[in-house]
C-alpha positions as CSV (number, residue, x, y, z in Angstrom):
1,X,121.3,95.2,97.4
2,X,123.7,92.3,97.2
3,X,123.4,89.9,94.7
4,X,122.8,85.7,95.7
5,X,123.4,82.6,93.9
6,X,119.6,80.7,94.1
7,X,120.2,77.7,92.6
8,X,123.2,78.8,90.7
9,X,123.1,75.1,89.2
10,X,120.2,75.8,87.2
11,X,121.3,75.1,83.5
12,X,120.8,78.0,81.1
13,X,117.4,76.7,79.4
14,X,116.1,76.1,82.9
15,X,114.6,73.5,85.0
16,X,111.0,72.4,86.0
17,X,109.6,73.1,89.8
18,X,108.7,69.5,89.9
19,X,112.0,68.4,89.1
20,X,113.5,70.6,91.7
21,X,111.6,69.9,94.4
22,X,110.5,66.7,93.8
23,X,107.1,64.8,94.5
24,X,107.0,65.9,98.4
25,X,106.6,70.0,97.8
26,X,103.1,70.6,96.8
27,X,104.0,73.5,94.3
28,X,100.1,74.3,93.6
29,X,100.6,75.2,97.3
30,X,103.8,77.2,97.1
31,X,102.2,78.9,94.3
32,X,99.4,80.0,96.1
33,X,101.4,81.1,99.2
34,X,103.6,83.4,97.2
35,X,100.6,85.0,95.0
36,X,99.1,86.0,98.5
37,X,101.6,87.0,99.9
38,X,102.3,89.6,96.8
39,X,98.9,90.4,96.5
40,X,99.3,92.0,99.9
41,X,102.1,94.1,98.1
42,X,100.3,94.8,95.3
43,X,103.3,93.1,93.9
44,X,101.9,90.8,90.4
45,X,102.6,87.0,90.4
46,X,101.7,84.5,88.1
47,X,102.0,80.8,89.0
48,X,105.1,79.3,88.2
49,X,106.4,75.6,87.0
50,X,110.1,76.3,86.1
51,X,112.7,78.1,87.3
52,X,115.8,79.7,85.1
53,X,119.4,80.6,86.5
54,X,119.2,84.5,87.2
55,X,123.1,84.8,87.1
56,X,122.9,86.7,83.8
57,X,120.2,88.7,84.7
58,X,122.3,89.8,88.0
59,X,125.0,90.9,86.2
60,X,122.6,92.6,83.5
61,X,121.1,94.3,86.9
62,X,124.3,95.5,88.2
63,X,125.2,97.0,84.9
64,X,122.0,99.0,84.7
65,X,122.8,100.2,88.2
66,X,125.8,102.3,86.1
67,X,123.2,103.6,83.8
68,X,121.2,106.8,84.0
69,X,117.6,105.6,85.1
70,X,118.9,102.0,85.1
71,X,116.9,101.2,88.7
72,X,113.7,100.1,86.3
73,X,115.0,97.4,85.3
74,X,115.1,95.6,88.1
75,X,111.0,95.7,87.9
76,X,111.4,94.4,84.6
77,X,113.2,91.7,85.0
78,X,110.7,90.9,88.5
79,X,107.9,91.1,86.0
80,X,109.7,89.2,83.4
81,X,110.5,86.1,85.4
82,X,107.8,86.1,88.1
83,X,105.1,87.4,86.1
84,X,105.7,86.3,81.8
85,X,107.6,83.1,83.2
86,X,110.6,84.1,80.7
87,X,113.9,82.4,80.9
88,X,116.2,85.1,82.4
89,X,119.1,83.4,81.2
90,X,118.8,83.5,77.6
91,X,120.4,86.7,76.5
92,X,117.6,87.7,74.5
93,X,115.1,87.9,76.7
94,X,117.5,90.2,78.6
95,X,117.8,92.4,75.6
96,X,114.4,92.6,75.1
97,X,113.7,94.0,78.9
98,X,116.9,96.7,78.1
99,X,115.2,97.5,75.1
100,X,111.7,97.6,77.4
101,X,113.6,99.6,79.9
102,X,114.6,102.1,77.4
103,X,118.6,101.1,78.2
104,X,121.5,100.9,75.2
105,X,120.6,97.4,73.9
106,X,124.3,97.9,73.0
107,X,126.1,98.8,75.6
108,X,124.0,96.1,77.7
109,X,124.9,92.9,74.9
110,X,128.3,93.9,75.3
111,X,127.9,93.9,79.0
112,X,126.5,90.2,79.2
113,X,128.8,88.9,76.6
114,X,132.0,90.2,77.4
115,X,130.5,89.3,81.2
116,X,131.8,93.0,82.5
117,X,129.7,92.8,85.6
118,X,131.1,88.9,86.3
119,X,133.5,90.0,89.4
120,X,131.0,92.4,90.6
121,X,128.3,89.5,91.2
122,X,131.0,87.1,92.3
123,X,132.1,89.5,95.5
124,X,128.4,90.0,95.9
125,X,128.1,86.0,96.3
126,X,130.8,85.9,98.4
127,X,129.4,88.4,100.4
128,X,126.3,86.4,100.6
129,X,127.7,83.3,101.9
130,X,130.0,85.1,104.4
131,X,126.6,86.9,106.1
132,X,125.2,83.5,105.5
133,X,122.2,84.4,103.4
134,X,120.0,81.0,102.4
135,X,117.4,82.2,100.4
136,X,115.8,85.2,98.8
137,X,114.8,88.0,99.5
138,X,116.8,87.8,102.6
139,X,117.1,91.0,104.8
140,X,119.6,92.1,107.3
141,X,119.9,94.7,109.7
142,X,121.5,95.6,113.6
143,X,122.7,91.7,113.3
144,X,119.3,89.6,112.6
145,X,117.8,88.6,109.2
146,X,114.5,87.6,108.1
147,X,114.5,84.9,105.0
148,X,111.9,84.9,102.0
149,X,109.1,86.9,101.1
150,X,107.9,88.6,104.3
151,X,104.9,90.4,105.5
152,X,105.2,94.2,106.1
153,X,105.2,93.6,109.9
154,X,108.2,91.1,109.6
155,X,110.5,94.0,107.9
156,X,109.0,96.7,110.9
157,X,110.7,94.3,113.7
158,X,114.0,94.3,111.7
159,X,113.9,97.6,111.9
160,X,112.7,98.4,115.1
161,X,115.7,95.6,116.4
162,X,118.3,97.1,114.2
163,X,117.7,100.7,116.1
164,X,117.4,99.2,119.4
165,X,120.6,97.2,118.6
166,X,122.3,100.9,117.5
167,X,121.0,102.3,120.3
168,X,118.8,105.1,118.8
């Protein structure tokens, strides 16, 4: 997984969709879209009107990658933001998914405030730009990318094109 700056210039206590996208983006649409499309993935959504910068929560997620059974988080913080509608960015809320997550609330305070993980996510945005990733979820494999939430079949022609392009 490597790490991309969505709207990196999302201020800490977040911003409204509406404010974002402006009059012309129908977000009752763009709602609906997204809760079918996870429904397909038994994936839970709930309707959204704001969005929060998830820098924090990156770095929170790459720390928890150190940890033993630190991979749950990352649910956590999926349900947490695209399910409760919590703001990501408020430290808090992040300890309170460690502390869901059964992590060191500790460990992972001292992680977010002495930003440990900062240089870690940066070369993961870097990376990002340099493979030119746009949005999220963005997959890449044998050369080709698909952008955004996907159906199943999408990620099957990745695959199938990254082993023709490896020749296997």
């Amino acid at each position: 997984m490597v790490h991309f700056p969505l709207h990196p210039e999302t201020p800490k206590e977040g911003q409204s969709l509406a404010k974002m996208f402006g009059p012309e983006k129908d977000l009752d649409a763009m709602n609906s879209n997204m809760k079918n499309l996870m429904d397909k993935e038994g994936l839970p959504y709930k309707s959204r009107t704001m969005t929060y910068n998830s820098r924090l929560a990156q770095e929170l997620g790459t720390w928890a990658d150190t940890q033993s059974g630190g991979e749950l988080i990352h649910e956590a913080i999926y349900k947490s933001y695209f399910v409760q509608n919590k703001n990501i960015a408020d430290i808090q809320v992040l300890i309170e998914i460690v502390k869901q997550s059964k992590l060191n609330e500790i460990e992972a305070e001292n992680a977010l405030k002495n930003r440990t993980f900062k240089e870690a996510v940066d070369k993961d945005w870097s990376k990002a730009r340099n493979i030119g990733v746009t949005g999220v979820p963005t997959y890449v494999a044998g050369g080709a990318g698909v952008v955004g939430a996907q159906p199943y079949e999408a990620l099957v022609k990745l695959v199938e094109h990254a082993i023709e392009q490896n020749g296997n």
